[in-house]
C-alpha positions in Angstrom: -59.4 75.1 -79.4 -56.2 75.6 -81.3 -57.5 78.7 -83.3 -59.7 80.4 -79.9 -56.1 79.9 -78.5 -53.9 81.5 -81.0 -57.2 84.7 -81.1 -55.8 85.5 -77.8 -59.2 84.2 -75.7 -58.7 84.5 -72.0 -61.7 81.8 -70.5 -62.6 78.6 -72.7 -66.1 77.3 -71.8 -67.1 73.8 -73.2 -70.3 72.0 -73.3 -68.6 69.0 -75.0 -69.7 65.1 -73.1 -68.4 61.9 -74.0 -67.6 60.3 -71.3 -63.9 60.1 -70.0 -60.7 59.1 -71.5 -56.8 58.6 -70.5 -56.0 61.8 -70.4 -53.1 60.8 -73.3 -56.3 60.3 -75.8 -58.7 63.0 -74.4 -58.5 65.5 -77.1 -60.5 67.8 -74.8 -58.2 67.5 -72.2 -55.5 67.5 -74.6 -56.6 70.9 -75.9 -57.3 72.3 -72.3 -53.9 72.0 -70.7 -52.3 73.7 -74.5 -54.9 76.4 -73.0 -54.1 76.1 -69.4 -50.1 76.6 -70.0 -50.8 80.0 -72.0 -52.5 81.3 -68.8 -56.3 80.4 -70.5 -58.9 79.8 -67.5 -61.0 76.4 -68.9 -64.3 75.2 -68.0 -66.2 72.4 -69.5 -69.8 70.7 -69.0 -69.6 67.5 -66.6 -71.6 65.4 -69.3 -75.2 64.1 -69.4 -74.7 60.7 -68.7 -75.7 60.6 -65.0 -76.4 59.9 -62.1 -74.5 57.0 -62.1 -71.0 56.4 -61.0 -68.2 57.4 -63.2 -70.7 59.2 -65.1 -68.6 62.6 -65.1 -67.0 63.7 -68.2 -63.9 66.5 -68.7 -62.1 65.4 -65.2 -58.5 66.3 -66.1 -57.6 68.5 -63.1 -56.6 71.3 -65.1 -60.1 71.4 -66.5 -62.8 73.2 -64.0 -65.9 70.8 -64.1 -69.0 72.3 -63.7 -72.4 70.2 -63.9 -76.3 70.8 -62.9 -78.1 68.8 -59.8 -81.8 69.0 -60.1 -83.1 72.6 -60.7 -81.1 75.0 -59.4 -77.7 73.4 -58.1 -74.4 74.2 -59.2 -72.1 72.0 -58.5 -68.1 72.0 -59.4 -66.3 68.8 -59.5 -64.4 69.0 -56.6 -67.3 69.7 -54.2 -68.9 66.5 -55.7 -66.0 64.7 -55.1 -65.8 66.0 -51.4 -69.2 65.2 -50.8 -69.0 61.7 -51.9 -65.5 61.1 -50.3 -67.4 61.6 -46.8 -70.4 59.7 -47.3 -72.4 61.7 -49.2 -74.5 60.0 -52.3 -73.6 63.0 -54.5 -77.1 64.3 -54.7 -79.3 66.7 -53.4 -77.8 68.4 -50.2 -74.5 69.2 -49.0 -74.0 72.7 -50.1 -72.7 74.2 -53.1 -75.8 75.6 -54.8 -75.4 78.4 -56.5 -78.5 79.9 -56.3 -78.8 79.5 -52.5 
């Protein structure tokens, strides 16, 4: 990340899992904010390790969190977060596909 930074990238996009850390030990999120605070837009893969709860990976708030729902759903973190926050199991419905 260190070197795509100092190349002069303008979007990071990581497919990197592992579950989550504090954010003081994440070297992903680590990395990302370094990125964020020279004006570098960061996404990064919300893990394989679902669906369960607390299965998302790459949650520091800085970071956009995209992950896949079934076939065709797109879902960014903060929609999934929405959806569950009101009752929603986090699955299926509630909007936010991307492929309509």
């Amino acid at each position: 990340m260190d070197q795509a930074i100092s190349d002069g990238v303008d979007v990071l996009s990581l497919s990197l899992g592992g579950g989550s850390a504090p954010y003081y030990r994440d070297t992903t999120a680590i990395g990302a904010f370094t990125a964020v605070e020279k004006g570098i837009f960061v996404s990064c893969s919300a893990g394989n390790s679902g669906p369960i709860r607390a299965s998302l990976a790459n949650v520091a708030p800085w970071i956009m969190t995209v992950g896949v729902v079934g076939l065709c759903s797109l879902w960014v973190s903060f929609f999934f977060l929405l959806w569950t926050a009101v009752g929603g199991d986090g699955g299926g419905g509630g909007g936010g596909c991307a492929c309509g």
